[in-house]
N, CA, C and O atoms as CSV, one atom per row, in Angstrom:
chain,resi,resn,atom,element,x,y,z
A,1,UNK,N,N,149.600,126.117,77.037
A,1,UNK,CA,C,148.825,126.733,78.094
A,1,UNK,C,C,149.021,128.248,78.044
A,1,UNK,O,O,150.046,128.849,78.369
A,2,UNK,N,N,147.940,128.747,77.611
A,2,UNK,CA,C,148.134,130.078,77.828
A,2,UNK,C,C,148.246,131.015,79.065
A,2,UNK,O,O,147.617,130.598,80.038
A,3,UNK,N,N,149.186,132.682,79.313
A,3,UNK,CA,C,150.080,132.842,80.355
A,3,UNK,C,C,149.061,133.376,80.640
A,3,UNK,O,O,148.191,133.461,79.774
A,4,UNK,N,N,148.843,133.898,81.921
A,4,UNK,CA,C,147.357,134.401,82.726
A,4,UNK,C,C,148.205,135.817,83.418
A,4,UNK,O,O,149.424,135.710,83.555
A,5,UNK,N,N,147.673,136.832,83.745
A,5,UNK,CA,C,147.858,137.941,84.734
A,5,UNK,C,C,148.430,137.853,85.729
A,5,UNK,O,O,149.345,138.650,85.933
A,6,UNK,N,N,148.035,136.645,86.920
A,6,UNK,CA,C,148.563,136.263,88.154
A,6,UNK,C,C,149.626,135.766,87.972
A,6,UNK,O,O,150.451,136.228,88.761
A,7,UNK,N,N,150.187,134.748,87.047
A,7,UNK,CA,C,151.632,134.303,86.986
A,7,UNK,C,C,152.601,135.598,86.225
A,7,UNK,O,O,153.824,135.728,86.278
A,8,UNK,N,N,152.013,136.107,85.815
A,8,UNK,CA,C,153.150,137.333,85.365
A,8,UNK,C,C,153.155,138.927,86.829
A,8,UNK,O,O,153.936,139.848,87.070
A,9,UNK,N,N,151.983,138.509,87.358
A,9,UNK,CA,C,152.435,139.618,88.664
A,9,UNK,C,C,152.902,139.529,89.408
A,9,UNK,O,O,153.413,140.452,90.040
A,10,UNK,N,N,152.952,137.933,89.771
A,10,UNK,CA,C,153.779,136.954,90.552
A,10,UNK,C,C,155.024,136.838,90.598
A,10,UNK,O,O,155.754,136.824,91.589
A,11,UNK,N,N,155.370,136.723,89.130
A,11,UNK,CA,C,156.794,136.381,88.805
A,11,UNK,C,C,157.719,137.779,89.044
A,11,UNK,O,O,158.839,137.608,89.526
A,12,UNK,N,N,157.301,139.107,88.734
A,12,UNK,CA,C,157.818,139.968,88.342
A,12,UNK,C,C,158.088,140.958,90.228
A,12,UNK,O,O,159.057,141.603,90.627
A,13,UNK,N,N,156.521,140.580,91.040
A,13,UNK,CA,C,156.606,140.750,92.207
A,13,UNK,C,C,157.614,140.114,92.790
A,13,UNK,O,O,158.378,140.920,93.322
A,14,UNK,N,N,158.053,138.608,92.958
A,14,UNK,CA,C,158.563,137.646,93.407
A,14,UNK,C,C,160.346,138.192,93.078
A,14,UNK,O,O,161.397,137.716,93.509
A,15,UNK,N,N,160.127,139.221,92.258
A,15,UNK,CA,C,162.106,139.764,91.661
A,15,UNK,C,C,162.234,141.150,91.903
A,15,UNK,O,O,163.279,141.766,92.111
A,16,UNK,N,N,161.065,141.590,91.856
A,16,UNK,CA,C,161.484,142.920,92.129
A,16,UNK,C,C,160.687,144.370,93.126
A,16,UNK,O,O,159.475,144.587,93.127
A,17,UNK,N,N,161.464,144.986,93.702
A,17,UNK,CA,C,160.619,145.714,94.482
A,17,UNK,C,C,159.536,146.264,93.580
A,17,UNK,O,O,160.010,146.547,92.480
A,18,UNK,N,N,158.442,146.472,93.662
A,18,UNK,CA,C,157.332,147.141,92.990
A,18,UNK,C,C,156.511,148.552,93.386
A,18,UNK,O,O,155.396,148.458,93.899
A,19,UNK,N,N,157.001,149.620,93.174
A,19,UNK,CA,C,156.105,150.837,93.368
A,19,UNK,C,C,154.621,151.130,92.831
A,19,UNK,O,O,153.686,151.715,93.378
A,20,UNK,N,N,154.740,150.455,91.432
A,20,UNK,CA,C,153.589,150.567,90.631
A,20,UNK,C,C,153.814,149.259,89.590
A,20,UNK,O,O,154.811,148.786,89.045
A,21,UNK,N,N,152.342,148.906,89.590
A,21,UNK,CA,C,152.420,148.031,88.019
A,21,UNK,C,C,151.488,147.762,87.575
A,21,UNK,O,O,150.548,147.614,88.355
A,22,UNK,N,N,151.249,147.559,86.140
A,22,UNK,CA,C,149.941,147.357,85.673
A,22,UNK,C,C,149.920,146.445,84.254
A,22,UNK,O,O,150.424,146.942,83.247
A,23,UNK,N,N,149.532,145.569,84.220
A,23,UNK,CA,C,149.607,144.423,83.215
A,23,UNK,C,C,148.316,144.451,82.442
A,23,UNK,O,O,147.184,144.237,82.875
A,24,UNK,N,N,148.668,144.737,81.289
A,24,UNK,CA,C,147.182,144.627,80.169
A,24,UNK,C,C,147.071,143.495,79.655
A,24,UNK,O,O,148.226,143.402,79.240
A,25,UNK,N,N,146.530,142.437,79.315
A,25,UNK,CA,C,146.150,141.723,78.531
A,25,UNK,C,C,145.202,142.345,77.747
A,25,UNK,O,O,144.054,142.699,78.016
A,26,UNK,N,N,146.059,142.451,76.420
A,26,UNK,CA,C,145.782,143.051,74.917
A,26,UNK,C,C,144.976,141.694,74.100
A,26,UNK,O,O,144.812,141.837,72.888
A,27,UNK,N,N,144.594,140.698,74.594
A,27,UNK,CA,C,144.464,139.681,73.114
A,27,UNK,C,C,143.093,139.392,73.734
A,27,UNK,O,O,142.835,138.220,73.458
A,28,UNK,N,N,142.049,139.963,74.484
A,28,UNK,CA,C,141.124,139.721,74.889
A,28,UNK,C,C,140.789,138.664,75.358
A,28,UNK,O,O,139.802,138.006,75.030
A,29,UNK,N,N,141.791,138.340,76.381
A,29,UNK,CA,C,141.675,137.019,77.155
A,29,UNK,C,C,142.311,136.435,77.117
A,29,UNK,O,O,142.792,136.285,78.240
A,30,UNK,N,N,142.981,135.563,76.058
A,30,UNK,CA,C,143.218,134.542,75.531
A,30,UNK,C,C,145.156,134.034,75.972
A,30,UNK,O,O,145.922,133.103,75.723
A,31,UNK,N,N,145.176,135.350,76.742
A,31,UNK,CA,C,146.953,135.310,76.899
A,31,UNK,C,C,148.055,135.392,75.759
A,31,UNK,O,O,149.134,134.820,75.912
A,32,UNK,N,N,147.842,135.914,74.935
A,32,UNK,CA,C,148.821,135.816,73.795
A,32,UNK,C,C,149.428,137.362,73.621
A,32,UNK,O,O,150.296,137.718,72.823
A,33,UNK,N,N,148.927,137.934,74.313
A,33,UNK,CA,C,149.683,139.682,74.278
A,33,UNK,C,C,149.724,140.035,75.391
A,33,UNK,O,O,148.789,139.581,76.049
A,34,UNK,N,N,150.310,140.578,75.862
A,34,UNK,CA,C,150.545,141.470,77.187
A,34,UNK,C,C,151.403,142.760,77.116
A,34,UNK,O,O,152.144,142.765,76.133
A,35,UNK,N,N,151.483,143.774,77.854
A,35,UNK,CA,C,151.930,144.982,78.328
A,35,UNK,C,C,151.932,145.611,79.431
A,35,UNK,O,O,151.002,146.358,79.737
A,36,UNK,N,N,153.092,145.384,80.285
A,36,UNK,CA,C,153.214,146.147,81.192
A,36,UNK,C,C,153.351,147.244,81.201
A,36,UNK,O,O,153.670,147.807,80.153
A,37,UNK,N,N,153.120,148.133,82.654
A,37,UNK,CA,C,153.976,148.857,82.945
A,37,UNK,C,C,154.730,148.945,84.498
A,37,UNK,O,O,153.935,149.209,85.401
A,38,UNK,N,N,156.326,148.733,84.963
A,38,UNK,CA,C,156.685,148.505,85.722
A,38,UNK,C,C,157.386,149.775,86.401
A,38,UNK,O,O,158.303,150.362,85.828
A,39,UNK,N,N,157.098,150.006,87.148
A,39,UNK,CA,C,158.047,151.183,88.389
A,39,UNK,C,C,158.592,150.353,89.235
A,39,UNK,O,O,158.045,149.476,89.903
A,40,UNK,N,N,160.164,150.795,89.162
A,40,UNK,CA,C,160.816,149.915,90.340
A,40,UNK,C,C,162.163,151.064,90.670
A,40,UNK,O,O,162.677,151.842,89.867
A,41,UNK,N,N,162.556,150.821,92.345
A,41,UNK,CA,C,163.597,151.311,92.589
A,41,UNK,C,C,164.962,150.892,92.247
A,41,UNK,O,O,166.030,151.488,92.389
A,42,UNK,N,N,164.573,149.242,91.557
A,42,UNK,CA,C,165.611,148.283,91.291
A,42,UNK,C,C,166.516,149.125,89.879
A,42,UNK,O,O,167.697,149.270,89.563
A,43,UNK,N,N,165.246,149.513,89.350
A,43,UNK,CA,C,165.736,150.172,88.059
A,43,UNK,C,C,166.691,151.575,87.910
A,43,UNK,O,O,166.797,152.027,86.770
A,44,UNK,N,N,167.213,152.103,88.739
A,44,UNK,CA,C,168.075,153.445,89.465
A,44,UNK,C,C,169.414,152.785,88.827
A,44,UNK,O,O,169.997,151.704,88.917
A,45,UNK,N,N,169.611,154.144,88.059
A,45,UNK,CA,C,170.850,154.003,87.072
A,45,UNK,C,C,171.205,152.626,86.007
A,45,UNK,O,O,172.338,152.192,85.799
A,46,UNK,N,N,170.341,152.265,85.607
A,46,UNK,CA,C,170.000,151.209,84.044
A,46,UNK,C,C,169.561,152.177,83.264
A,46,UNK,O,O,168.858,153.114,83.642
A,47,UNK,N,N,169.912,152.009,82.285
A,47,UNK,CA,C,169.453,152.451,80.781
A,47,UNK,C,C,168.352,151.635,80.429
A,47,UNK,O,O,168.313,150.573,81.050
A,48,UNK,N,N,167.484,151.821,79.645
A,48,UNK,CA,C,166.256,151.405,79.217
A,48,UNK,C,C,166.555,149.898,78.392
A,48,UNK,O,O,165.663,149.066,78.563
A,49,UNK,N,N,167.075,149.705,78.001
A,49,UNK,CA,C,167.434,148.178,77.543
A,49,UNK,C,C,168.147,147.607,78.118
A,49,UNK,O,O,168.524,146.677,77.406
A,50,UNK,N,N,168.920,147.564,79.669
A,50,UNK,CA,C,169.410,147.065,80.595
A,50,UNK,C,C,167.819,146.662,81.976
A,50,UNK,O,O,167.827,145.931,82.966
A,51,UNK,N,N,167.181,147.153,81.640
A,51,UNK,CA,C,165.524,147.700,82.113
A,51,UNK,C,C,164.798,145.998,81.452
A,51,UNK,O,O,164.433,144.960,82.004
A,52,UNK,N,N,164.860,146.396,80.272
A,52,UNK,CA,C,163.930,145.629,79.427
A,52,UNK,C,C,164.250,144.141,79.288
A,52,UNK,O,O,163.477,143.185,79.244
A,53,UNK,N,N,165.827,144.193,79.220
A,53,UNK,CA,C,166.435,142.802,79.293
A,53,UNK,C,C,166.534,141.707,80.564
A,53,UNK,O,O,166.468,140.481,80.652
A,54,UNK,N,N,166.764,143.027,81.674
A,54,UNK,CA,C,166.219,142.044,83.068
A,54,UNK,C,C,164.581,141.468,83.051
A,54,UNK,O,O,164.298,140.502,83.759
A,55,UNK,N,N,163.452,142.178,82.129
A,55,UNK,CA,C,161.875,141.613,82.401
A,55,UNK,C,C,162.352,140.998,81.708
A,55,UNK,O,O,162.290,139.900,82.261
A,56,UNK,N,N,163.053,140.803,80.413
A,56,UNK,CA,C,162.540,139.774,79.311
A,56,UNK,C,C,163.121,138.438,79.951
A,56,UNK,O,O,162.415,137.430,79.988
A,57,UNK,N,N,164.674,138.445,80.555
A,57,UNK,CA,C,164.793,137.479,81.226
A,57,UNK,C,C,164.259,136.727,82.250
A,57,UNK,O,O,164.311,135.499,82.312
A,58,UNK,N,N,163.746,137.461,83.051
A,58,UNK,CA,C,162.909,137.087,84.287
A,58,UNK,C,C,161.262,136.053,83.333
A,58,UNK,O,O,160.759,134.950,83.546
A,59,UNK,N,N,161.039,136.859,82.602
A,59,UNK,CA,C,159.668,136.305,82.087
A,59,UNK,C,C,160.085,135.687,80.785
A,59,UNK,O,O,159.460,135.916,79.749
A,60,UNK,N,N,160.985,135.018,80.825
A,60,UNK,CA,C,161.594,134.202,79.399
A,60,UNK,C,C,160.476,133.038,79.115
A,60,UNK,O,O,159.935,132.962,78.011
A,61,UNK,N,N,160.244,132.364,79.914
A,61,UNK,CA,C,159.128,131.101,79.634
A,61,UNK,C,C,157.640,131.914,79.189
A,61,UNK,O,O,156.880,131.662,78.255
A,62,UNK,N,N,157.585,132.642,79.911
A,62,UNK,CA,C,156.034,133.577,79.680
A,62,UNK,C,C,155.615,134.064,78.196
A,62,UNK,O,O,154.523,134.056,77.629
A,63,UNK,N,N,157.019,134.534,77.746
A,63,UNK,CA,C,156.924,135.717,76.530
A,63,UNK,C,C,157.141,134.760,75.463
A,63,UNK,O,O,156.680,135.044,74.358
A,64,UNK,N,N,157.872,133.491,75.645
A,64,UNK,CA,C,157.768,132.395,74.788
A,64,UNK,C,C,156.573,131.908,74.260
A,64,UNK,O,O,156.517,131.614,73.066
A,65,UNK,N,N,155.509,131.774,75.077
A,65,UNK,CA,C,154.657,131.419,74.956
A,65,UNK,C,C,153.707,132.861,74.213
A,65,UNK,O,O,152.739,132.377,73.625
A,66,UNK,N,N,153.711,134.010,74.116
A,66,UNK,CA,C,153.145,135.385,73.542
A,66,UNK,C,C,153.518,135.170,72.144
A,66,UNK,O,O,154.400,134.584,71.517
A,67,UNK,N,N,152.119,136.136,71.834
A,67,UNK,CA,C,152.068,136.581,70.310
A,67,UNK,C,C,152.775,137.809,70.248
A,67,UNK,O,O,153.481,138.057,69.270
A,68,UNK,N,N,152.641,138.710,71.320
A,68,UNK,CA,C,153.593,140.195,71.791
A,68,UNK,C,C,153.601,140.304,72.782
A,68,UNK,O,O,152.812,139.598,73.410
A,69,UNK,N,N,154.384,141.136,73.450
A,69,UNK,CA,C,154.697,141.643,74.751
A,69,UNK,C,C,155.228,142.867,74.656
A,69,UNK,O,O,155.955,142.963,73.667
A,70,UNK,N,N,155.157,143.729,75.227
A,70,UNK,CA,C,155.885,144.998,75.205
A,70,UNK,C,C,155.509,145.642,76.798
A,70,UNK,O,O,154.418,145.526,77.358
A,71,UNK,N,N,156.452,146.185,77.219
A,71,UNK,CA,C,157.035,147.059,78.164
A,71,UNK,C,C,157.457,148.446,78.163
A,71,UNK,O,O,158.213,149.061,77.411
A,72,UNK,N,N,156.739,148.820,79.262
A,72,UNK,CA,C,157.523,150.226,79.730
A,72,UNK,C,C,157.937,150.687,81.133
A,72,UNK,O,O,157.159,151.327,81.841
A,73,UNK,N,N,159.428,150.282,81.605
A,73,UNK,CA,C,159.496,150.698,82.807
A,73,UNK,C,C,160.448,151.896,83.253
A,73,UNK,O,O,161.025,152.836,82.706
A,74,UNK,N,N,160.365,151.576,84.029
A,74,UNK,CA,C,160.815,153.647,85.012
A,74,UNK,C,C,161.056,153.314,86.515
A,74,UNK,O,O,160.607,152.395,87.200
A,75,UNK,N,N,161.917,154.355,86.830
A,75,UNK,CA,C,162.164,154.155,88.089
A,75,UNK,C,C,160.990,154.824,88.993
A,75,UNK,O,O,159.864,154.819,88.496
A,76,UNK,N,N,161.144,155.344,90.160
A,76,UNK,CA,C,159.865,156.287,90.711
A,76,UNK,C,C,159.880,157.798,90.262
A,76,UNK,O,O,158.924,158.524,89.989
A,77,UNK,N,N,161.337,158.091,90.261
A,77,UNK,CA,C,161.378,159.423,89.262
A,77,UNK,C,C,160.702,159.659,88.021
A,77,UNK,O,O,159.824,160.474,87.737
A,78,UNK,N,N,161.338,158.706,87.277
A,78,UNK,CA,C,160.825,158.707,86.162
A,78,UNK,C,C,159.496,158.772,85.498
A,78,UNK,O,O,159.112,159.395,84.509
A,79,UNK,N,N,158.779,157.788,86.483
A,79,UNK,CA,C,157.392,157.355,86.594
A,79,UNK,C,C,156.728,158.977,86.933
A,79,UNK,O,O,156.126,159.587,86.050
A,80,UNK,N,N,156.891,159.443,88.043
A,80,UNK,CA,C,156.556,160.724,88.413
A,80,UNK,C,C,157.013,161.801,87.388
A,80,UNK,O,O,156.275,162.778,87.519
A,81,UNK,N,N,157.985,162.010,86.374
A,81,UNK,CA,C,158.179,162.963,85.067
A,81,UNK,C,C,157.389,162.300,84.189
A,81,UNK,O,O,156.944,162.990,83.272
A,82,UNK,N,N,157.081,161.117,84.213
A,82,UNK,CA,C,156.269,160.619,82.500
A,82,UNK,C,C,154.934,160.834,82.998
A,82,UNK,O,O,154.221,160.795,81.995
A,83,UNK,N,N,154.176,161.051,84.063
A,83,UNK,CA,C,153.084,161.099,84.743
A,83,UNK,C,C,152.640,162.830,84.521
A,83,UNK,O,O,151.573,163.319,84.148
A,84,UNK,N,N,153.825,163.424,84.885
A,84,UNK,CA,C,153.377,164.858,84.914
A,84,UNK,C,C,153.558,165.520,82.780
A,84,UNK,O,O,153.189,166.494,82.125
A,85,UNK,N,N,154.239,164.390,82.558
A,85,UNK,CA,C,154.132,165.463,81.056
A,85,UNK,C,C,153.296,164.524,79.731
A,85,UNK,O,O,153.410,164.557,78.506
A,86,UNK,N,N,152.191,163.481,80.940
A,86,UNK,CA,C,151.018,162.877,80.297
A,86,UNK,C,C,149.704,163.659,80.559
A,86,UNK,O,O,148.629,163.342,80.051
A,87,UNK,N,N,149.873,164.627,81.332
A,87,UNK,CA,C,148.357,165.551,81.324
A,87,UNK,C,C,148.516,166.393,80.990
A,87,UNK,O,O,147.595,167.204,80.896
């Protein structure tokens, strides 16, 4: 069964506070790629693969089922410096 949008905004809402997020489905429908991007306050003082390893765990059944997945998250700081030195 392929993973749909709503069970991955669900799951990720359902764990963590959410400032911002935005989920692509890359495989044109079909659920086999995805990419977030997550802003959370949860994320305040983690290193970026302490970051990545809490989604991958949280969405372990999900990403099982993917052809790719990839992530990029940030705290609200962060989000607000990667925002200002993207224009």
């Amino acid at each position: 069964m392929p993973v749909n949008t709503n069970d991955l905004e669900a799951a990720i809402r359902n764990a963590f506070p959410v400032d911002h997020l935005e989920i692509t489905d890359q495989s044109s429908g079909c659920g086999e790629s995805y990419s977030i991007v997550l802003v959370s306050e949860a994320f305040e003082g983690l290193s970026t693969l302490k970051k990545h390893r809490l989604i991958n765990e949280l969405l372990k059944a999900e990403i099982a089922q993917m052809h790719a997945f990839s992530q990029k998250t940030f705290t609200p700081i962060q989000y607000q410096a990667h925002l200002a030195k993207s224009r």
